[in-house]
N, C-alpha and C positions, 0 to 999 in steps of 0.2 A: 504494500500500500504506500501513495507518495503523502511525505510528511507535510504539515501545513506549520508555516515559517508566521509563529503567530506575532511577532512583530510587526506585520503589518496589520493588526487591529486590534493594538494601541491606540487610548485615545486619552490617555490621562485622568483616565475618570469620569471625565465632563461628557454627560449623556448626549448633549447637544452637538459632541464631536463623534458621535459613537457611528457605525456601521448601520445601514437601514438593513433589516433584511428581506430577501425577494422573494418570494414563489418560485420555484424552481420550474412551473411549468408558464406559466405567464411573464414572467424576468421584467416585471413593468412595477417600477417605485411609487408607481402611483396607485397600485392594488395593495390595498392595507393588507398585513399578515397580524393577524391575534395569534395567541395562545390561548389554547381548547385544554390541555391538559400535561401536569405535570408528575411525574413518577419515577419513585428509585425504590430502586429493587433490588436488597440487598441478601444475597443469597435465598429467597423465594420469602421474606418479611420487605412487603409491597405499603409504600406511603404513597397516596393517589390525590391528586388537589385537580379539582374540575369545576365545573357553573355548579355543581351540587354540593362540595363542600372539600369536607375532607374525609379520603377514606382510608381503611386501615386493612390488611390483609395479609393472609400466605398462599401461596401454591410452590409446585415446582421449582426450584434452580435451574433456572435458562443459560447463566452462564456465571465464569466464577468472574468476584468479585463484587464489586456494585457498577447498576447502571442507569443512568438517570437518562431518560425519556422524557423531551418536550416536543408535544404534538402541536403543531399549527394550523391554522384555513385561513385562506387569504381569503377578500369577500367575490369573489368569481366562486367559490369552494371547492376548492384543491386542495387537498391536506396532504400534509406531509409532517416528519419528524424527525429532531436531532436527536442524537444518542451520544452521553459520553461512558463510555466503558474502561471502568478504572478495575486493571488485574498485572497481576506479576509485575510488579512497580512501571507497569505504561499508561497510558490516555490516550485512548483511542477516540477520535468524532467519526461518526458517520451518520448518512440522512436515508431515510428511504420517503417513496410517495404512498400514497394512503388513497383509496374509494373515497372520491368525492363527496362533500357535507349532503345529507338529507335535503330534498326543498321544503319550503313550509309551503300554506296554503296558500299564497301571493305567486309560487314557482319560483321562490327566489332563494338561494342557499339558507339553512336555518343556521347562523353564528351562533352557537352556545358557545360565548368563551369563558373564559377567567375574568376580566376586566366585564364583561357587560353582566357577570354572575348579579 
């Protein structure tokens, strides 16, 4: 896998200098991306933060270590997810895309996210 040279997104802190991020399949800065949900899962003891709250869980061990899962929809709804996978002293990102958001009754993507919880 090629390594990402996180020096270049550095931004001293200041939000207002910070990185937008895109939708991997629309790549347009002007299609908003929320956050729908966050989760780490640390050897199969699951913390879950969603529009519904907070949730608490186990199942299976998916992989070793812990990994934190934030899922996205940009408002076209495209979803997609980072992943950081922290095992055998590395950090690993990686993103995959996800089944488009449900429509509501209007036919227009339903945004459940964090921020409009």
């Amino acid at each position: 896998m090629p390594e990402l040279d996180t020096r270049s997104l550095l931004d001293g802190g200041d939000l207002e200098e910070a990185h937008t991020l895109l939708c991997p399949e629309c790549e347009d800065a002007f299609d908003y991306v929320h956050p729908v949900c966050v989760e780490v899962d640390r050897g199969g003891d699951v913390v879950n933060v969603d529009a519904e709250g907070v949730g608490f869980g186990t199942r299976p061990r998916t992989a070793r270590g812990v990994v934190i899962r934030v899922d996205f929809v940009c408002e076209r709804g495209h979803q997609f997810a980072l992943r950081f996978h922290f095992g055998k002293g590395r950090t690993f990102l990686g993103a995959s895309t996800q089944r488009p958001a449900p429509l509501n009754e209007h036919g227009a993507p339903d945004l459940r996210t964090i921020r409009r919880a």
